[in-house]
Backbone as CSV, one residue per row, in Angstrom:
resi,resn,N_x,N_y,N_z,CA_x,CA_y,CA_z,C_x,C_y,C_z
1,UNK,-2.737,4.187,-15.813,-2.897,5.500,-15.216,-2.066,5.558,-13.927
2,UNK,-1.223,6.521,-14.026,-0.508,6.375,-12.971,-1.178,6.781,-11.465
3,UNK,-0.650,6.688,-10.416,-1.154,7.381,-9.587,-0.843,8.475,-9.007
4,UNK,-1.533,9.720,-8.092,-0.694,10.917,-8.153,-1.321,11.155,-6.393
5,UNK,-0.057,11.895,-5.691,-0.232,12.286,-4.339,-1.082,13.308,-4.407
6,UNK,-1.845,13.820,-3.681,-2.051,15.499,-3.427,-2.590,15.652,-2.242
7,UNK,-2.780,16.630,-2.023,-3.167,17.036,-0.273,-4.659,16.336,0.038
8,UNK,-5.409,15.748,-0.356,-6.677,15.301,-0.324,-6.557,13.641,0.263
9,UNK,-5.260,13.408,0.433,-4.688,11.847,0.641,-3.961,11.916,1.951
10,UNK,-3.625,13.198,3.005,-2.657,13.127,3.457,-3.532,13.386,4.700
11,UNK,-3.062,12.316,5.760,-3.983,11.969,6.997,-3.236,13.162,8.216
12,UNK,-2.462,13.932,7.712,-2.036,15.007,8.545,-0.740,14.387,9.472
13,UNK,-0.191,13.203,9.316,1.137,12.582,9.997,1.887,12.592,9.350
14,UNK,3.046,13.143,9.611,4.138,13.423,8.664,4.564,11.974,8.632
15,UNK,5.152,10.927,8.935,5.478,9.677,9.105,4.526,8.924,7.957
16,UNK,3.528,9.101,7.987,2.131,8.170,7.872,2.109,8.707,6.085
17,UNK,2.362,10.186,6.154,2.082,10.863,4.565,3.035,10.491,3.783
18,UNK,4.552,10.465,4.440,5.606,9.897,4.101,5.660,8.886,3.269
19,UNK,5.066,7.338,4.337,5.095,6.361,3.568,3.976,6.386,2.746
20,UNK,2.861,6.623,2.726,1.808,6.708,1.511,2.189,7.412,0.517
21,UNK,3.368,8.611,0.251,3.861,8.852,-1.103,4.921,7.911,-1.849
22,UNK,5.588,7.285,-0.532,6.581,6.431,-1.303,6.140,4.762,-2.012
23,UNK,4.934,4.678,-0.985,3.725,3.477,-1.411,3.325,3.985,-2.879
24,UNK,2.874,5.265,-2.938,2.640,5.348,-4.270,3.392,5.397,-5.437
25,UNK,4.052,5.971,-5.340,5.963,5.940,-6.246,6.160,4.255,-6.433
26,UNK,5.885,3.155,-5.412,6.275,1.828,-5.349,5.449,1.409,-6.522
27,UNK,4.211,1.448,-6.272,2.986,0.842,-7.005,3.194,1.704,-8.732
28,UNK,3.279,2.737,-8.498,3.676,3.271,-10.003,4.690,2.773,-10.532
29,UNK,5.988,2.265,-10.074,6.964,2.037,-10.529,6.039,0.573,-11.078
30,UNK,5.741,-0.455,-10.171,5.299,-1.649,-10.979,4.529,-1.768,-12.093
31,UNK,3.586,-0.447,-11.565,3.103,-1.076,-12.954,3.326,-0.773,-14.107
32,UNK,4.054,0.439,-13.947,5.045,1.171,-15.494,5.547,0.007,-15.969
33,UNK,6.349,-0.889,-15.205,7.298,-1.948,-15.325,6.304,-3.304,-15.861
34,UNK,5.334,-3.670,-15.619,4.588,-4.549,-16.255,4.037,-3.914,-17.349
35,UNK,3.391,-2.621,-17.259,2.914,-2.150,-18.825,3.933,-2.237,-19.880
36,UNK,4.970,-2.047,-19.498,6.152,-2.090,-20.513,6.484,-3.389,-20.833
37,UNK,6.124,-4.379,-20.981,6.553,-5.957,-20.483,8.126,-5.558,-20.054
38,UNK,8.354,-5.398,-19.118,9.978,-5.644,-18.752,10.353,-6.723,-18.652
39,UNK,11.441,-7.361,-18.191,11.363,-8.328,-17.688,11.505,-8.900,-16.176
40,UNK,10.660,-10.674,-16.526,10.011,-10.506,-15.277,10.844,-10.667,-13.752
41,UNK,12.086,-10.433,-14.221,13.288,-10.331,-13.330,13.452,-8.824,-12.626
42,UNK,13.161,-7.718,-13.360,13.096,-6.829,-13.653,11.465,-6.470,-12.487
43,UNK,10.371,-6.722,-12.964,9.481,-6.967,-12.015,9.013,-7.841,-10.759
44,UNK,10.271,-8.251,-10.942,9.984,-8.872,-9.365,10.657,-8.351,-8.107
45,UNK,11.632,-7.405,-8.943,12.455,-6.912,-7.528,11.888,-5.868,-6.838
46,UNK,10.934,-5.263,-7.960,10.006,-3.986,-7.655,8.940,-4.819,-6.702
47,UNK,7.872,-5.929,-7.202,7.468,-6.895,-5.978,8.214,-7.075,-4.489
48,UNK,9.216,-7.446,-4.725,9.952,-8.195,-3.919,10.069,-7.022,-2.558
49,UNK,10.177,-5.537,-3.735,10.811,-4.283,-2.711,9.448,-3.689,-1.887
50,UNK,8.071,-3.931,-2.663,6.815,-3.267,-2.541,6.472,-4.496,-1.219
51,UNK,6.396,-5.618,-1.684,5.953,-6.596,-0.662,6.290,-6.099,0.439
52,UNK,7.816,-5.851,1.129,8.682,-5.591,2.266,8.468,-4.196,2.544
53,UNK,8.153,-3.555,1.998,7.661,-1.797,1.960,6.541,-1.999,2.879
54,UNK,5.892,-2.356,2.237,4.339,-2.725,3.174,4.289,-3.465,4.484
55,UNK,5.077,-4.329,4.642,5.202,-5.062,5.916,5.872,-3.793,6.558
56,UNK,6.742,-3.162,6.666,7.429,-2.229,7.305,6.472,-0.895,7.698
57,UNK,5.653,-0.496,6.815,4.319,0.489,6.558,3.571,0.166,8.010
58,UNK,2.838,-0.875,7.329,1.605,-1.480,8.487,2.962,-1.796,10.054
59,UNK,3.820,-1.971,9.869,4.165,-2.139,11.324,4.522,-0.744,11.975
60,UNK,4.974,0.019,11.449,5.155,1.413,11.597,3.409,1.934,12.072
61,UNK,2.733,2.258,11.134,0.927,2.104,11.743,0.521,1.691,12.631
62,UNK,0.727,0.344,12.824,0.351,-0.367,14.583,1.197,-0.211,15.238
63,UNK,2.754,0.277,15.393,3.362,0.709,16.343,2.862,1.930,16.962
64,UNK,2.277,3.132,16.290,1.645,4.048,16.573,-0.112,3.683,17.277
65,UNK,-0.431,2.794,16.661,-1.797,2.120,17.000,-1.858,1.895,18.875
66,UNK,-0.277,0.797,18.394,-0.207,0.550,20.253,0.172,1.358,21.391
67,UNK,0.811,1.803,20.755,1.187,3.426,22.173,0.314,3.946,22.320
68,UNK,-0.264,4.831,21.282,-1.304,5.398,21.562,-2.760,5.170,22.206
69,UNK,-2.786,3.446,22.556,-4.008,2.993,22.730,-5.224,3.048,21.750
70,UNK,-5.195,2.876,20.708,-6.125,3.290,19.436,-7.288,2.387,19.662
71,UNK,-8.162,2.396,19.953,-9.121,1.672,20.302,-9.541,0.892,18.588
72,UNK,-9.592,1.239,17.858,-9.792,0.148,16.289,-8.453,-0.280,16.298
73,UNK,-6.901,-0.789,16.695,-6.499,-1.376,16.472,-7.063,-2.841,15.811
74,UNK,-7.621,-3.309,16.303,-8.069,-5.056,15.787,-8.614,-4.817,14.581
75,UNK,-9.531,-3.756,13.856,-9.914,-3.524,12.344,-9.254,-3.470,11.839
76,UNK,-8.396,-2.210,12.293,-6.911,-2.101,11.281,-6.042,-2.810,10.807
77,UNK,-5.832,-3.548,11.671,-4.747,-4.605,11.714,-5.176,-5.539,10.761
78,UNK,-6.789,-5.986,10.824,-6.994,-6.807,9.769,-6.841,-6.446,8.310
79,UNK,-7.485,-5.043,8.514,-7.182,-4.647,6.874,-5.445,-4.919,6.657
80,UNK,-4.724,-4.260,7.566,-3.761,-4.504,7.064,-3.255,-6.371,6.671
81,UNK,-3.527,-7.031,7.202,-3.664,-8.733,6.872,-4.137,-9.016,5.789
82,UNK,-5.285,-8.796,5.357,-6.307,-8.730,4.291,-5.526,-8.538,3.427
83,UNK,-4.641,-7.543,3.387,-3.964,-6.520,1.925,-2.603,-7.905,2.169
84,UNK,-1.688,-7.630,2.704,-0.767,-8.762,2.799,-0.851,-10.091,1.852
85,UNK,-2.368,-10.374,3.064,-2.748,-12.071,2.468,-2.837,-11.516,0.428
86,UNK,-3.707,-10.411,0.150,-3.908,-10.384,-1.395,-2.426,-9.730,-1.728
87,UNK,-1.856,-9.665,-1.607,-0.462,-9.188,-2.147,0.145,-10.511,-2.471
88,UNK,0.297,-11.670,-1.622,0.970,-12.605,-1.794,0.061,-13.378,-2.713
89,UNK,-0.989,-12.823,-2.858,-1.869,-13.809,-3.969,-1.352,-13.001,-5.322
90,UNK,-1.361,-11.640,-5.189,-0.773,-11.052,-6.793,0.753,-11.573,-7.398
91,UNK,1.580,-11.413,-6.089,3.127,-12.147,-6.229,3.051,-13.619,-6.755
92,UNK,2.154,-14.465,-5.932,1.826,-15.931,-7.156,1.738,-15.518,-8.178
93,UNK,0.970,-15.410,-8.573,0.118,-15.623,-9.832,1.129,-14.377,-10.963
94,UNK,1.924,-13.405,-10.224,2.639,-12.755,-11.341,4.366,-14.078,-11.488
95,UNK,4.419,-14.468,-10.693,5.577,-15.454,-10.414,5.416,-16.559,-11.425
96,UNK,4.267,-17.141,-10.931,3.681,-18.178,-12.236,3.348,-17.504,-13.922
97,UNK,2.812,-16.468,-13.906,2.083,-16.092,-15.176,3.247,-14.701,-16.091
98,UNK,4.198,-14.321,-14.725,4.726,-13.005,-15.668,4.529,-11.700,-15.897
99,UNK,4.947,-11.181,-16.833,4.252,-9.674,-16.760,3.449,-9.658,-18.040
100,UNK,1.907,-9.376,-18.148,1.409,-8.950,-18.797,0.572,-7.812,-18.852
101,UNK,0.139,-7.224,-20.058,-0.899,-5.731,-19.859,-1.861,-6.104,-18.754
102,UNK,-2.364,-7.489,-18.794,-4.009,-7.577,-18.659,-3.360,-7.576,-16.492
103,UNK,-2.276,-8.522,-15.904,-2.080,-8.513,-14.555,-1.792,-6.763,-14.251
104,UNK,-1.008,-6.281,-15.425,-0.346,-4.907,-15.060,-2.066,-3.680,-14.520
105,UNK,-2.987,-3.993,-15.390,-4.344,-3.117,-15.514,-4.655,-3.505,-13.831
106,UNK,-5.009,-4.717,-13.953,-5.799,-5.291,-12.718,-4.887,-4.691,-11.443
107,UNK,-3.744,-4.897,-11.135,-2.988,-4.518,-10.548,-3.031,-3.354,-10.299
108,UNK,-3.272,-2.296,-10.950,-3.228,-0.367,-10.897,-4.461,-0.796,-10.432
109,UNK,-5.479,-1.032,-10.715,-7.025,-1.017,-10.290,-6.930,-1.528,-8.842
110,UNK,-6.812,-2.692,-8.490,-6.804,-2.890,-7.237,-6.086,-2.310,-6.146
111,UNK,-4.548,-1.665,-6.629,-3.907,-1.207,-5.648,-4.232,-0.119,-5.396
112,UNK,-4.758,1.139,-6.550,-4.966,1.811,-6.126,-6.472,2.006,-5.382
113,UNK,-7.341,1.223,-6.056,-8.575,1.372,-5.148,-8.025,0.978,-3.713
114,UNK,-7.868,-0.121,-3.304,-7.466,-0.342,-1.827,-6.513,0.880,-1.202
115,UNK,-5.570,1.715,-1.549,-5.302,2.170,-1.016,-5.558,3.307,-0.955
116,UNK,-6.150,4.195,-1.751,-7.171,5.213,-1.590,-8.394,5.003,-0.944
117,UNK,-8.850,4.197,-0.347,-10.102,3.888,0.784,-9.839,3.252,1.930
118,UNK,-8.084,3.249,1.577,-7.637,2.576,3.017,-7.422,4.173,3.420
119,UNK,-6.500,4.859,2.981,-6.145,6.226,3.467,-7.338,6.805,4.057
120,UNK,-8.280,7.028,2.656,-9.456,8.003,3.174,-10.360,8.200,4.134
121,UNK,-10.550,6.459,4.563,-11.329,5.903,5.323,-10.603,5.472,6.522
122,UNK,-9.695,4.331,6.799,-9.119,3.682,7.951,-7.702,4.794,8.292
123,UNK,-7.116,5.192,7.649,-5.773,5.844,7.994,-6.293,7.546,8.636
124,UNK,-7.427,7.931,8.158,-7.665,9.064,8.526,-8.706,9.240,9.890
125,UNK,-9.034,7.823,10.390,-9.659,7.960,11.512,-8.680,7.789,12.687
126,UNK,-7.484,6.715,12.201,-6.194,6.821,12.547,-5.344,8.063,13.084
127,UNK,-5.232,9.236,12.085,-4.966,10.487,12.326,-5.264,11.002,13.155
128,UNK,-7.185,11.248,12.768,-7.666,12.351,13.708,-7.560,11.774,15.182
129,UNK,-7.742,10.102,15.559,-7.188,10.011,16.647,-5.556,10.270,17.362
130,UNK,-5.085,10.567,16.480,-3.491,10.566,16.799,-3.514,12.122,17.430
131,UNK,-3.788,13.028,16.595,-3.898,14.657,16.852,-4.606,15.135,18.087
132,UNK,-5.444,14.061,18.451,-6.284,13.694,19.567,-5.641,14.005,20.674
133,UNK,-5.100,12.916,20.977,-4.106,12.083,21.979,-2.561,13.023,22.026
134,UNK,-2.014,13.918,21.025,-0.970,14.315,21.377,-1.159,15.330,22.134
């Protein structure tokens, strides 16, 4: 199931909405690409590009975190660690094991749950403090 943007996701930062559509476009592309067995050359560059997407994301987020003085910086930051640390656990284990249906399922499930309760929840308290402060 792919995943789909709509206004119910968008924490009101143009920057912030930005990368959460192209996060989603990332994560769809993979897992189209594992449902299809591509190959796993083929799925790793989409890894390789999503991994570095995200490091760039979350630093973009806490760059805004720190100017602004965001008082949950230290939560955030962990979630953002948290997701990292399990990203590099999905990149093993697809490195070792490949592309199959059963990593491709698990994969849509987890990414998108985490990042629909990261938005809804941590990115949008994020916001309303940002709109705050300007």
């Amino acid at each position: 199931m792919r995943l789909e943007w709509n206004e119910t996701l968008s924490v009101g930062n143009t920057m912030i909405d930005n990368q959460h559509k192209e996060l989603i476009n990332r994560i769809n592309a993979l897992v189209e690409a594992m449902s299809k067995g591509k190959g796993k050359e083929e799925v790793s560059k989409v890894v390789d590009f999503l991994g570095s997407y995200i490091i760039k994301h979350f630093t973009s987020e806490e760059a805004l975190m720190q100017r602004f003085n965001y008082p949950e910086v230290a939560a955030h930051k962990r979630e953002h660690t948290a997701f990292v640390e399990d990203f590099k656990k999905f990149k093993a284990e697809f490195q070792k094991t490949g592309t199959s249906s059963m990593l491709a399922i698990r994969a849509q499930k987890w990414l998108s749950t985490w990042l629909f309760n990261h938005i809804s929840k941590v990115d949008r308290m994020l916001a309303s403090f940002l709109k705050k402060s300007a």
